[in-house]
Every structure is written in structure tokens, then in C-alpha cells.
PDBQT receptor file of N, H, CA, C and O in Angstrom, charges set to zero:
ATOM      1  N   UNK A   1     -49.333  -3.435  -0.073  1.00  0.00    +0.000 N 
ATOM      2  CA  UNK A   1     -50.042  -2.517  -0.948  1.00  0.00    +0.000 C 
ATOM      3  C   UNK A   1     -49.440  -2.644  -2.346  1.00  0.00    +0.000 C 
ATOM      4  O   UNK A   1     -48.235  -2.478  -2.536  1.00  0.00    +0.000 OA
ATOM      5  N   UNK A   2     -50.455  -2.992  -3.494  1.00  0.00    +0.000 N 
ATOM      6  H   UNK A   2     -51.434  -3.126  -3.340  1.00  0.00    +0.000 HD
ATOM      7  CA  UNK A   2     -50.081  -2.906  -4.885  1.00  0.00    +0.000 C 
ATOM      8  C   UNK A   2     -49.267  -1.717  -5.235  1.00  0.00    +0.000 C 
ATOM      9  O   UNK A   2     -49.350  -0.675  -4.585  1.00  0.00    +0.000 OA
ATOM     10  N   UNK A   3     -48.486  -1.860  -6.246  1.00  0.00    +0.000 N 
ATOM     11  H   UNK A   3     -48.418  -2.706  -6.774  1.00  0.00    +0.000 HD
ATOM     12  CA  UNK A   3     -48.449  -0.368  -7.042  1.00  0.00    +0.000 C 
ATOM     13  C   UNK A   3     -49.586   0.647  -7.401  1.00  0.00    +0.000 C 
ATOM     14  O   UNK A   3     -49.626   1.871  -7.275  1.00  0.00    +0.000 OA
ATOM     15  N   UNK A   4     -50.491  -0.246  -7.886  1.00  0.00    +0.000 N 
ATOM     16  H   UNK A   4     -50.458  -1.241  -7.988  1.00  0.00    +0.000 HD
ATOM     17  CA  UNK A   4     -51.744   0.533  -7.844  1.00  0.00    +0.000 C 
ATOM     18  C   UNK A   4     -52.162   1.503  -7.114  1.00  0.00    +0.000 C 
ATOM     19  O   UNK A   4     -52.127   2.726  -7.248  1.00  0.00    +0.000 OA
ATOM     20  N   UNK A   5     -52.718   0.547  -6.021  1.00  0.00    +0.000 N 
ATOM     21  H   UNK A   5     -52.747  -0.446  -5.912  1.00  0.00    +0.000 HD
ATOM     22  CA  UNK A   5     -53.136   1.137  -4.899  1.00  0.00    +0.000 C 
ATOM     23  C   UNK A   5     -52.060   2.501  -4.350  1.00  0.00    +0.000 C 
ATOM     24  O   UNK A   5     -52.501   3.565  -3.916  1.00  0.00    +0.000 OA
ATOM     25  N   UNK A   6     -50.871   2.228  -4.467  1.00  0.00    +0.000 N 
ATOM     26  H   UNK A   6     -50.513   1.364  -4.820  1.00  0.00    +0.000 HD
ATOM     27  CA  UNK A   6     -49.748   3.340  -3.547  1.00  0.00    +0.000 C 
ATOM     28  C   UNK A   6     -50.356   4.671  -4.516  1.00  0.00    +0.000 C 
ATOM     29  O   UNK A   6     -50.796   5.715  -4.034  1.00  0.00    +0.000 OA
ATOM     30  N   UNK A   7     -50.274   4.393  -5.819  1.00  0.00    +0.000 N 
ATOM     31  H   UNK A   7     -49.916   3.545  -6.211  1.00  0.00    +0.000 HD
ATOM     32  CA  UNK A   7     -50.167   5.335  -7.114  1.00  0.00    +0.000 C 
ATOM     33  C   UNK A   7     -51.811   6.199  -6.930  1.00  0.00    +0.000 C 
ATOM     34  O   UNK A   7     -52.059   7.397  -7.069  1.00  0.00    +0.000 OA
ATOM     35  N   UNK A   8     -52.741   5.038  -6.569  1.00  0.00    +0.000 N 
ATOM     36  H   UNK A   8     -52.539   4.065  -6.456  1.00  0.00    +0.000 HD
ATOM     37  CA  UNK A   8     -54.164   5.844  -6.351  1.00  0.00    +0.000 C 
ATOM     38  C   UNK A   8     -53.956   6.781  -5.084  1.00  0.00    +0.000 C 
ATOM     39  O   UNK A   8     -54.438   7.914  -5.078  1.00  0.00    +0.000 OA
ATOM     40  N   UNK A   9     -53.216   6.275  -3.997  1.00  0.00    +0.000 N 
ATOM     41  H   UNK A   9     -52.824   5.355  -4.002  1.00  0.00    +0.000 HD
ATOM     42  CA  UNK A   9     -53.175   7.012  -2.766  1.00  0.00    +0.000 C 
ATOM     43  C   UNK A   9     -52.798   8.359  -2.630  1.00  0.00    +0.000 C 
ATOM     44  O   UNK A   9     -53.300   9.367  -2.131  1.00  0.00    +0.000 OA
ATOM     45  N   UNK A  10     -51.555   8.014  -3.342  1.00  0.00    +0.000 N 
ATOM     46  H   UNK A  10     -51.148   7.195  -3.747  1.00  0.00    +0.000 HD
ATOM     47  CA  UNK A  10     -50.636   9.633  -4.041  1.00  0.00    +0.000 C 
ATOM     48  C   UNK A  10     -51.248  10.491  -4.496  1.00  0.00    +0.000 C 
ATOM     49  O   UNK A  10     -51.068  11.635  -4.078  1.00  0.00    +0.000 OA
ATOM     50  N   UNK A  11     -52.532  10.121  -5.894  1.00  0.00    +0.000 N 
ATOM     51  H   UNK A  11     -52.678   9.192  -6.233  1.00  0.00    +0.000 HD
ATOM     52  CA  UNK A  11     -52.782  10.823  -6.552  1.00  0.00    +0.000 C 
ATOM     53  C   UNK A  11     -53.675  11.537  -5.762  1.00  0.00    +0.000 C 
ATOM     54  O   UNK A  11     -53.463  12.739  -5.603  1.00  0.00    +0.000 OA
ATOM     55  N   UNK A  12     -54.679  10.987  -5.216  1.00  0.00    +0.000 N 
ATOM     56  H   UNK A  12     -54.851  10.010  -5.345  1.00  0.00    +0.000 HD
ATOM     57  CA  UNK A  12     -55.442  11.726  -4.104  1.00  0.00    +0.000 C 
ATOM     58  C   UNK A  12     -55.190  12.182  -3.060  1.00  0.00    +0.000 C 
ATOM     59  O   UNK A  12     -56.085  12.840  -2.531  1.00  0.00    +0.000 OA
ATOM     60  N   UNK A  13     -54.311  12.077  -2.573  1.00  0.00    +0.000 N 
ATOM     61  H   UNK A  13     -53.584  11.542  -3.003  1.00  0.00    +0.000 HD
ATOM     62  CA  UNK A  13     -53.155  13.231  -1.603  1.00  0.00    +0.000 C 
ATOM     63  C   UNK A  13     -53.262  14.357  -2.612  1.00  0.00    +0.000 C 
ATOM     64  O   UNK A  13     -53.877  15.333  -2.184  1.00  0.00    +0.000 OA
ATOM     65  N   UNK A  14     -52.943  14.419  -3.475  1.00  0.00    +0.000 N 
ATOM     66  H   UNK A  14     -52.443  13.626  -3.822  1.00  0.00    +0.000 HD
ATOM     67  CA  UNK A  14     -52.461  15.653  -4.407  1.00  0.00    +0.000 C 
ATOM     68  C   UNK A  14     -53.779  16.405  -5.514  1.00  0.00    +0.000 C 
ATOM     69  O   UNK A  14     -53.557  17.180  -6.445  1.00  0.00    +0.000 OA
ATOM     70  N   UNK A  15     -55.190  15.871  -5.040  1.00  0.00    +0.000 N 
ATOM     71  H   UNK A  15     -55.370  15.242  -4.284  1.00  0.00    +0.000 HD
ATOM     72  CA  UNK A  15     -56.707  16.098  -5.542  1.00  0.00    +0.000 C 
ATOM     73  C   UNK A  15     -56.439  15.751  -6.928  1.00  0.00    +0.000 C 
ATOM     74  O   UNK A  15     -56.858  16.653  -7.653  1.00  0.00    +0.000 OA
ATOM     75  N   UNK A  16     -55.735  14.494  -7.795  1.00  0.00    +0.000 N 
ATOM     76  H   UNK A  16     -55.394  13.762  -7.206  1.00  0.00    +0.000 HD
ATOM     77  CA  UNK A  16     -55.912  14.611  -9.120  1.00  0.00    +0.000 C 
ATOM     78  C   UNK A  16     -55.293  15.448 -10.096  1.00  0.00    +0.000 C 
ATOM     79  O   UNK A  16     -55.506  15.544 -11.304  1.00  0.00    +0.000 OA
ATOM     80  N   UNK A  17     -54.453  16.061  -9.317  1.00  0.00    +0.000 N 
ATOM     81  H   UNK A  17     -54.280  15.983  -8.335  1.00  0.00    +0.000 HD
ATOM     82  CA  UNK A  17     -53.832  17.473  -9.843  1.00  0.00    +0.000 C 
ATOM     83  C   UNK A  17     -52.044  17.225 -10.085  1.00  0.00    +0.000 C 
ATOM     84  O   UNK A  17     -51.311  17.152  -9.098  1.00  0.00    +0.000 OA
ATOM     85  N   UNK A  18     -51.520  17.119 -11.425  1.00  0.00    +0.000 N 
ATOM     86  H   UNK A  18     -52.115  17.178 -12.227  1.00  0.00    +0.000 HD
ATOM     87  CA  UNK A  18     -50.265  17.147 -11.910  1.00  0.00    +0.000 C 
ATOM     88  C   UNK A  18     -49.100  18.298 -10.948  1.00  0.00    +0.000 C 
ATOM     89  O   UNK A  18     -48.080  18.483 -10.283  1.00  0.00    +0.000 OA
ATOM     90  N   UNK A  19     -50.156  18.717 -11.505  1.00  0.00    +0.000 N 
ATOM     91  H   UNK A  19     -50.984  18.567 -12.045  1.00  0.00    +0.000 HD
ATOM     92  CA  UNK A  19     -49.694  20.657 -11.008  1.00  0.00    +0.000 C 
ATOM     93  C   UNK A  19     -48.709  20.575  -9.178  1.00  0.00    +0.000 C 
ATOM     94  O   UNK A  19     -47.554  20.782  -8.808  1.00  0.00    +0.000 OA
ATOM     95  N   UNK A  20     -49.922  20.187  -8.563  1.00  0.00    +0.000 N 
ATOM     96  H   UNK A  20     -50.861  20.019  -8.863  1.00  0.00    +0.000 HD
ATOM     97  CA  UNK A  20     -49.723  19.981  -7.435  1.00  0.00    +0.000 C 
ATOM     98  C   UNK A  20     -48.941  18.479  -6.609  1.00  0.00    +0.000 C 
ATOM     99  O   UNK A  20     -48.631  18.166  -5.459  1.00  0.00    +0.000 OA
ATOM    100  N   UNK A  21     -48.879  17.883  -7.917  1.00  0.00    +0.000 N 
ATOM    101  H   UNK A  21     -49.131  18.137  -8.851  1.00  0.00    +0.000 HD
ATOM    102  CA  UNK A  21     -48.346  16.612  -7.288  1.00  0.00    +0.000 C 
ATOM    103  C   UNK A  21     -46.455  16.934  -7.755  1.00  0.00    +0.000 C 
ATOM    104  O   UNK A  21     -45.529  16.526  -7.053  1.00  0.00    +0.000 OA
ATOM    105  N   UNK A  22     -46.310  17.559  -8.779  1.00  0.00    +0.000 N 
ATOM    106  H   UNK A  22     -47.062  17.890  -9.349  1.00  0.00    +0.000 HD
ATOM    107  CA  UNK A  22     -44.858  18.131  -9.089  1.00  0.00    +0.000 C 
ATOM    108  C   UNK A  22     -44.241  19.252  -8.232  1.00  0.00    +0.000 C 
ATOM    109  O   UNK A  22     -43.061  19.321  -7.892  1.00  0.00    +0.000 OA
ATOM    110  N   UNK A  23     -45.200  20.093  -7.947  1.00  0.00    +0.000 N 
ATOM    111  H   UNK A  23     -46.159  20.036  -8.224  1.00  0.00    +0.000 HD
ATOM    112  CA  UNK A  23     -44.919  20.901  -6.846  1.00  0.00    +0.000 C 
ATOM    113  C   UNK A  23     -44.659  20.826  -4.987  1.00  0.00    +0.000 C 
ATOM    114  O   UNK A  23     -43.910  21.488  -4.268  1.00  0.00    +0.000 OA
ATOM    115  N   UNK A  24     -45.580  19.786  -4.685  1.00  0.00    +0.000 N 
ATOM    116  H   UNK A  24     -46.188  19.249  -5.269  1.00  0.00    +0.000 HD
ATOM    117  CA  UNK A  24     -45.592  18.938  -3.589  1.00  0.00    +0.000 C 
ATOM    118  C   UNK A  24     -45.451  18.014  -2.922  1.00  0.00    +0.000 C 
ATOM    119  O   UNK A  24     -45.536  17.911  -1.698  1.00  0.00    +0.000 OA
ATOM    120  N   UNK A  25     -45.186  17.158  -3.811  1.00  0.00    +0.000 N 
ATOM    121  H   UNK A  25     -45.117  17.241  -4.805  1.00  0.00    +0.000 HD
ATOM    122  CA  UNK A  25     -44.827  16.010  -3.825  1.00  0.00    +0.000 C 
ATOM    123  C   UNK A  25     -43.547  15.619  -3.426  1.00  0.00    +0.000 C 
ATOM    124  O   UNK A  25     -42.496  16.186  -3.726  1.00  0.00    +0.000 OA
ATOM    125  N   UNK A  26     -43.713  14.426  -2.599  1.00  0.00    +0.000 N 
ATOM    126  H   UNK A  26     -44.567  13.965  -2.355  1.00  0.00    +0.000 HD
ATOM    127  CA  UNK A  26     -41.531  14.297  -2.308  1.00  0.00    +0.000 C 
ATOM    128  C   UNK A  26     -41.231  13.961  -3.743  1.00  0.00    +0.000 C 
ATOM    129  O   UNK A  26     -42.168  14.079  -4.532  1.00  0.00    +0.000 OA
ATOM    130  N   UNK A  27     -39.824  13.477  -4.295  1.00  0.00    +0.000 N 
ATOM    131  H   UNK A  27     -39.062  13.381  -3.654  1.00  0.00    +0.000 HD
ATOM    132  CA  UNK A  27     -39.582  13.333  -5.056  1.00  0.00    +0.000 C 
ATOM    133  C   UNK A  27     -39.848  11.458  -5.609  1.00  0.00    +0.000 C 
ATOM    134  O   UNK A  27     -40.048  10.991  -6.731  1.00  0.00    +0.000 OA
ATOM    135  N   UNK A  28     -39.743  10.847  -4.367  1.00  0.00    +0.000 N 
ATOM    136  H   UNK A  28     -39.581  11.227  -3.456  1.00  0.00    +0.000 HD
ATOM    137  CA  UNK A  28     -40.239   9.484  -3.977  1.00  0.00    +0.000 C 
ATOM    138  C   UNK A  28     -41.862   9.114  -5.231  1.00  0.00    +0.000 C 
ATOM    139  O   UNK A  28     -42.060   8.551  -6.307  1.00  0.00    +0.000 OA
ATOM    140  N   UNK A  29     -42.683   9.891  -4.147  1.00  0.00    +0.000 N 
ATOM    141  H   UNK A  29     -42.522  10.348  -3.273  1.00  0.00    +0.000 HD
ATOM    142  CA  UNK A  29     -43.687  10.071  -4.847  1.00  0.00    +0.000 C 
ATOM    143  C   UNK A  29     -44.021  10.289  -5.989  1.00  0.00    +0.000 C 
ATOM    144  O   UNK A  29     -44.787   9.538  -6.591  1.00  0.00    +0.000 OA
ATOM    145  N   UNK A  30     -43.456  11.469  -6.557  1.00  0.00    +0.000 N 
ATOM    146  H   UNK A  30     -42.834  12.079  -6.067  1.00  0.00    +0.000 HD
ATOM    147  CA  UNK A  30     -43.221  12.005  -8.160  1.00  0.00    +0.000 C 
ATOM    148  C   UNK A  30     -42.921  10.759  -8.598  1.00  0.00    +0.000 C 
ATOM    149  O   UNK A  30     -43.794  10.247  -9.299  1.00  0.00    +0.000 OA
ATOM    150  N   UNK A  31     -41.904  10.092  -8.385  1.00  0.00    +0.000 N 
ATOM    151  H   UNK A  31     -41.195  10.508  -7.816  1.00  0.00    +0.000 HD
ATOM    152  CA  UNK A  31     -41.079   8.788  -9.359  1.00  0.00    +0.000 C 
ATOM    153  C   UNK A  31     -42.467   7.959  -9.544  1.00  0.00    +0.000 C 
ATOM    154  O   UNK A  31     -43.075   7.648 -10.568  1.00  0.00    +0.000 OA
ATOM    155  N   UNK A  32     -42.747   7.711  -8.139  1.00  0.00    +0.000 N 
ATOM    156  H   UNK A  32     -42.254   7.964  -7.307  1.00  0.00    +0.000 HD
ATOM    157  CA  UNK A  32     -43.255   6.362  -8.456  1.00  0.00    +0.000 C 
ATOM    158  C   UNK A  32     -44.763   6.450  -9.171  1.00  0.00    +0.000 C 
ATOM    159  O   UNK A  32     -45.419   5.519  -9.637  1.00  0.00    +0.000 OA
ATOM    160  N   UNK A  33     -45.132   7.999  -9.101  1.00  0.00    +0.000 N 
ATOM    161  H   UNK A  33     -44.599   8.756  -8.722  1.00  0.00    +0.000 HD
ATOM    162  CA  UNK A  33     -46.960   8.135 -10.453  1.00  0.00    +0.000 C 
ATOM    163  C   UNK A  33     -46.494   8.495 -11.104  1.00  0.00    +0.000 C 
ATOM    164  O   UNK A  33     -47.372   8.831 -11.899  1.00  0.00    +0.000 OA
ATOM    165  N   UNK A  34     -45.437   8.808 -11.577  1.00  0.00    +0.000 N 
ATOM    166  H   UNK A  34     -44.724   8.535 -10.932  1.00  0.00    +0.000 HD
ATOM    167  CA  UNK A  34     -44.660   9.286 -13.352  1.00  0.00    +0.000 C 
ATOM    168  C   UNK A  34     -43.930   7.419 -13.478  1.00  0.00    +0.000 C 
ATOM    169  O   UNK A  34     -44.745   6.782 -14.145  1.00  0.00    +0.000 OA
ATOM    170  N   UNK A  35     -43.363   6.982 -13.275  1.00  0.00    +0.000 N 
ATOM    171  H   UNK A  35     -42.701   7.499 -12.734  1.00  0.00    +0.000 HD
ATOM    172  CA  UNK A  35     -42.945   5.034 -13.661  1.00  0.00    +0.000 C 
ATOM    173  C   UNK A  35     -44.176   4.241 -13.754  1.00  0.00    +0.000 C 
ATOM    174  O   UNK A  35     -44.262   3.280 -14.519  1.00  0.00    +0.000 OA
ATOM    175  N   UNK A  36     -45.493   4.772 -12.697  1.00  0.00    +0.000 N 
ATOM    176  H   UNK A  36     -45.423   5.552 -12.076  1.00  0.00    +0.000 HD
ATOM    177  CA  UNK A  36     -46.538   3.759 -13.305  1.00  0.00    +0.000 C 
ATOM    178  C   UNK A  36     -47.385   4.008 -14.301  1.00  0.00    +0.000 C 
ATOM    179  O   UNK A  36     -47.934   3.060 -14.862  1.00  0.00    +0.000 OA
ATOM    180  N   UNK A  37     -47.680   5.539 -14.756  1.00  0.00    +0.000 N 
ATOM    181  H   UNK A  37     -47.234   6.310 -14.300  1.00  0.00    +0.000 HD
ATOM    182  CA  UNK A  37     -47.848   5.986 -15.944  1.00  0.00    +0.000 C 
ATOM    183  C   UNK A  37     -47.206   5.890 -16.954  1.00  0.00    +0.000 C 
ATOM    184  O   UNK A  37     -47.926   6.031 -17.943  1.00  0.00    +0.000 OA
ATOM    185  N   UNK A  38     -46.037   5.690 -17.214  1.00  0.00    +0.000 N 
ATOM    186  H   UNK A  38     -45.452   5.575 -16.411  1.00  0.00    +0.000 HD
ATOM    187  CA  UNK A  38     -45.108   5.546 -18.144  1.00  0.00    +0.000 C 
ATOM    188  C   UNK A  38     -45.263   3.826 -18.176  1.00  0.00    +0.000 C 
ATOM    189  O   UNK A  38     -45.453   3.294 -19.270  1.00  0.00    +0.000 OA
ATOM    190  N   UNK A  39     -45.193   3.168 -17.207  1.00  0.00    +0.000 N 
ATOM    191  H   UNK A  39     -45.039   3.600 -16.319  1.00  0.00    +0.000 HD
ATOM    192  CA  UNK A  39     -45.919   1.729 -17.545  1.00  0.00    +0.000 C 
ATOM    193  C   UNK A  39     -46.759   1.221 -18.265  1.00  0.00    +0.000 C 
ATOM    194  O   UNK A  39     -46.585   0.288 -19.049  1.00  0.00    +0.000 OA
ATOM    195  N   UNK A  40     -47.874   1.888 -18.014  1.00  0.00    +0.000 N 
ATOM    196  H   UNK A  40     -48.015   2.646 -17.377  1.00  0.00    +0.000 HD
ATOM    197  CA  UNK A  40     -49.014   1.192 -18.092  1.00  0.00    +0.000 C 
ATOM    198  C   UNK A  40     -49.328   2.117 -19.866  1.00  0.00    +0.000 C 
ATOM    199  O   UNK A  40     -50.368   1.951 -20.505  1.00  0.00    +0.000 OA
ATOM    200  N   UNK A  41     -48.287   2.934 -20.282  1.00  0.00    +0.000 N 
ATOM    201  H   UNK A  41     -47.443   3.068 -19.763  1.00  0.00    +0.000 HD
ATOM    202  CA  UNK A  41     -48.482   3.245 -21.205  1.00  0.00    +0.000 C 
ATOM    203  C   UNK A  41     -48.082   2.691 -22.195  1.00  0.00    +0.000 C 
ATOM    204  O   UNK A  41     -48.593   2.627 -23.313  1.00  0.00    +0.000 OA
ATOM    205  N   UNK A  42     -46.686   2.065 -21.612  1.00  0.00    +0.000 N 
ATOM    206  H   UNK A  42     -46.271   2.117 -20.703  1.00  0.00    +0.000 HD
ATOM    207  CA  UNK A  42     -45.542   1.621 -22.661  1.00  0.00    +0.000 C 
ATOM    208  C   UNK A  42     -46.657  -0.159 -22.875  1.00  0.00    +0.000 C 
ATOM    209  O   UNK A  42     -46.657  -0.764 -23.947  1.00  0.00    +0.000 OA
ATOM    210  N   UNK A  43     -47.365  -0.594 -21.780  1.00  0.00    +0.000 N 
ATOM    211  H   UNK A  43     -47.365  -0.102 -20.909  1.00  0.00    +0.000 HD
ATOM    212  CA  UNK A  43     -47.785  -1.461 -22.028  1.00  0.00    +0.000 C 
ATOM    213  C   UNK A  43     -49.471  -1.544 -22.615  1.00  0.00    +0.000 C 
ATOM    214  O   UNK A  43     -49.950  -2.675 -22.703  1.00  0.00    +0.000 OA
ATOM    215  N   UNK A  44     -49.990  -0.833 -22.849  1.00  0.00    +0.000 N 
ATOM    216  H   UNK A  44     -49.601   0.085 -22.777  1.00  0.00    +0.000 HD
ATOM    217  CA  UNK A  44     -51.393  -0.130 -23.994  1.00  0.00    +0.000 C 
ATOM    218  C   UNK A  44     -50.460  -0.047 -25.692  1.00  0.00    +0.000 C 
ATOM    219  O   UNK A  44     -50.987  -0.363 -26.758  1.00  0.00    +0.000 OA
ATOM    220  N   UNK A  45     -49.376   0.326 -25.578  1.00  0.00    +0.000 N 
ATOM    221  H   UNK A  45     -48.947   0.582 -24.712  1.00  0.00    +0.000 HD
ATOM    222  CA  UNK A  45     -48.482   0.838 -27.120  1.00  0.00    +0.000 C 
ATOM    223  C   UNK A  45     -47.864  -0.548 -27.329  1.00  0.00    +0.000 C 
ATOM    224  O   UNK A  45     -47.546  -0.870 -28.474  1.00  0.00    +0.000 OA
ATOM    225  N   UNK A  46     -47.672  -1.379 -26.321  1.00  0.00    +0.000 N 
ATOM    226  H   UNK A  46     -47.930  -1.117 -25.391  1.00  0.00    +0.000 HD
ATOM    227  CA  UNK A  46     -47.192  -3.060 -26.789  1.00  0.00    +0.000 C 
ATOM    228  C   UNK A  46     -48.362  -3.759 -27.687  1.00  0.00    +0.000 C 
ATOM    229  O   UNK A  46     -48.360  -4.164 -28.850  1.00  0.00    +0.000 OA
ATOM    230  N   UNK A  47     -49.652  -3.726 -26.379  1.00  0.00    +0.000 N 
ATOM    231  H   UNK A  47     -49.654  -3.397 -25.434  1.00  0.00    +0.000 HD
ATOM    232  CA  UNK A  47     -50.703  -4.418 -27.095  1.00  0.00    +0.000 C 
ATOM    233  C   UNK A  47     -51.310  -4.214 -28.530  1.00  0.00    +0.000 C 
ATOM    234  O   UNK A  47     -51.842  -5.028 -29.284  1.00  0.00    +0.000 OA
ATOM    235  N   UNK A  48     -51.025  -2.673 -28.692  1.00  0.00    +0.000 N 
ATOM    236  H   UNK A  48     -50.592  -2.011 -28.079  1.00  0.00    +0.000 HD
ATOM    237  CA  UNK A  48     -51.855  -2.024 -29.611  1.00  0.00    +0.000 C 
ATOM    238  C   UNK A  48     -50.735  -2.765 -30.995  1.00  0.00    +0.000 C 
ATOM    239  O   UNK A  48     -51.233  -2.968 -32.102  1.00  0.00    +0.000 OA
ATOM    240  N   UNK A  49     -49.457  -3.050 -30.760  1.00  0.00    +0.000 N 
ATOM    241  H   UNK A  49     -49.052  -2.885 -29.861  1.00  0.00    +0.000 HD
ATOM    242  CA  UNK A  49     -48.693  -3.510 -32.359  1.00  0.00    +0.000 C 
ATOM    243  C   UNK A  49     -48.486  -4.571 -32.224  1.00  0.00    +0.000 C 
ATOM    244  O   UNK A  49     -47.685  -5.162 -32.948  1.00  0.00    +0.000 OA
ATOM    245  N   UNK A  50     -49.175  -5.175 -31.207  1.00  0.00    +0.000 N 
ATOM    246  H   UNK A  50     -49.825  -4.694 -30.618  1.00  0.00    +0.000 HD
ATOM    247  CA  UNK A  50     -49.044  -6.600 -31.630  1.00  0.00    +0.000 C 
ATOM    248  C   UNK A  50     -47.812  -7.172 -31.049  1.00  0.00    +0.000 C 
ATOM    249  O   UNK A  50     -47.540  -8.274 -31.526  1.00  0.00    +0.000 OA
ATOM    250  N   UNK A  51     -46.899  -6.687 -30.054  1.00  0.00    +0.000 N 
ATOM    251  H   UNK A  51     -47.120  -5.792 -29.666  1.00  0.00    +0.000 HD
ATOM    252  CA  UNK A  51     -45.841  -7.288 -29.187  1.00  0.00    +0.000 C 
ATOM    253  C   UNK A  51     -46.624  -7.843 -28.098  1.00  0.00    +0.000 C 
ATOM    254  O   UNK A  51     -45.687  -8.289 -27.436  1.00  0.00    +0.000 OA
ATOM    255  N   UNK A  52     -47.779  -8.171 -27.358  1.00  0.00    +0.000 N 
ATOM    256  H   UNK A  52     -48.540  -7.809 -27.896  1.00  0.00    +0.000 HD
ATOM    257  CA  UNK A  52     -47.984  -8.374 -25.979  1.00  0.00    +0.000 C 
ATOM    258  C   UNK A  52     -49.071  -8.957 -26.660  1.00  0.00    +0.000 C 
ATOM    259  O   UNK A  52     -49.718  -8.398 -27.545  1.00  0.00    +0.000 OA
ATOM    260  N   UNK A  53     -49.297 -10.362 -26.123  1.00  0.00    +0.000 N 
ATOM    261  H   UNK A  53     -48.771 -10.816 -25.404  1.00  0.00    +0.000 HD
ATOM    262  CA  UNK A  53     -51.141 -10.664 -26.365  1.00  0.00    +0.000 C 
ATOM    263  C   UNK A  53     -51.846 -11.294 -25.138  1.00  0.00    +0.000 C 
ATOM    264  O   UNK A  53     -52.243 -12.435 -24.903  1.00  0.00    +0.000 OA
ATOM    265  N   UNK A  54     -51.855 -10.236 -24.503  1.00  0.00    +0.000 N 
ATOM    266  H   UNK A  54     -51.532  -9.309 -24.694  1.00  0.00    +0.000 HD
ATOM    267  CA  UNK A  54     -53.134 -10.672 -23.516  1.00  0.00    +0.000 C 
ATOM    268  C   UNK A  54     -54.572  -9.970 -23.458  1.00  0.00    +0.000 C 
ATOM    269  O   UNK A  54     -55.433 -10.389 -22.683  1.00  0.00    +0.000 OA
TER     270      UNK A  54
């Protein structure tokens, strides 16, 4: 299973909901949809200045 995929699984365990995924969530879980958000952000803010060109 991708990161993706684990990160989609989680989130819908938890209906889409922050709230409920900080509150319910193991801590496992928490890490790993807060590191792929923080990913996929840090890598949108690469492309956007011109460090990353794909």
C-alpha cells in the first residue's frame, strides 16, 4: 500500500474530519496524515519558486 493510499484510508476512518482524526486517532496515524500533508506541501512551495521542475 502507497503512502497515499494508507493516508486516504486514515482519513476516511476519521469522515474527513481533523477534529476527529487528532482526537482519535493512534498517534501512528496522526504522524503519518500530518508528514504527508506537510509533504506534499513543502513540495507545491518547491515547484511554485522554481527549486523542483517537474
Amino acid at each position: 500500500m502507497t503512502e497515499k493510499e494508507q493516508v486516504k484510508k486514515i482519513v476516511k476512518k476519521y469522515n474527513k474530519s481533523i477534529a476527529d482524526l487528532s482526537e482519535n486517532a493512534s498517534a501512528k496515524e496522526f504522524k503519518t496524515v500530518i508528514k504527508y500533508v506537510a509533504d506534499q506541501a513543502n513540495e507545491k512551495q518547491r515547484k511554485l519558486v522554481g527549486l523542483d521542475k517537474e
